[in-house]
N, C-alpha and C positions, 0 to 999 in steps of 0.2 A: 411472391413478394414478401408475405409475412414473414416464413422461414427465412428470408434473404436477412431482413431487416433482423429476427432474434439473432441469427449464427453472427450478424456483426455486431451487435449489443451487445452478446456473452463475450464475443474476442476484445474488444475493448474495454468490458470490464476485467477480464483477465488480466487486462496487459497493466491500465491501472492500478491491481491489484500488488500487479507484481514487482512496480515501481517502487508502491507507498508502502509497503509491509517494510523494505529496508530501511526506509527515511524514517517510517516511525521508530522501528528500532534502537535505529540512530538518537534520534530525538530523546525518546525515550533513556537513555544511557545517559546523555548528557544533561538530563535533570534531573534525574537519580544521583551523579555520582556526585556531584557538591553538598546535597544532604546525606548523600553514606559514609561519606569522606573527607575530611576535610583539607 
């Protein structure tokens, strides 16, 4: 039951991981680029 429950904790943190790393990116780009640039 533990293992059950870690192996889906890591897979769902994975998958959030792998959502938010593009959004922040994104994010990120679009409030850098109006003070890098105007």
């Amino acid at each position: 039951m533990i293992v059950w429950l870690n192996g889906a904790f890591g897979a769902g943190r994975t998958t959030v991981s792998a959502e938010l790393c593009p959004a922040l990116t994104e994010l990120g780009g679009l409030v850098a680029r109006p003070g890098l640039r105007p």
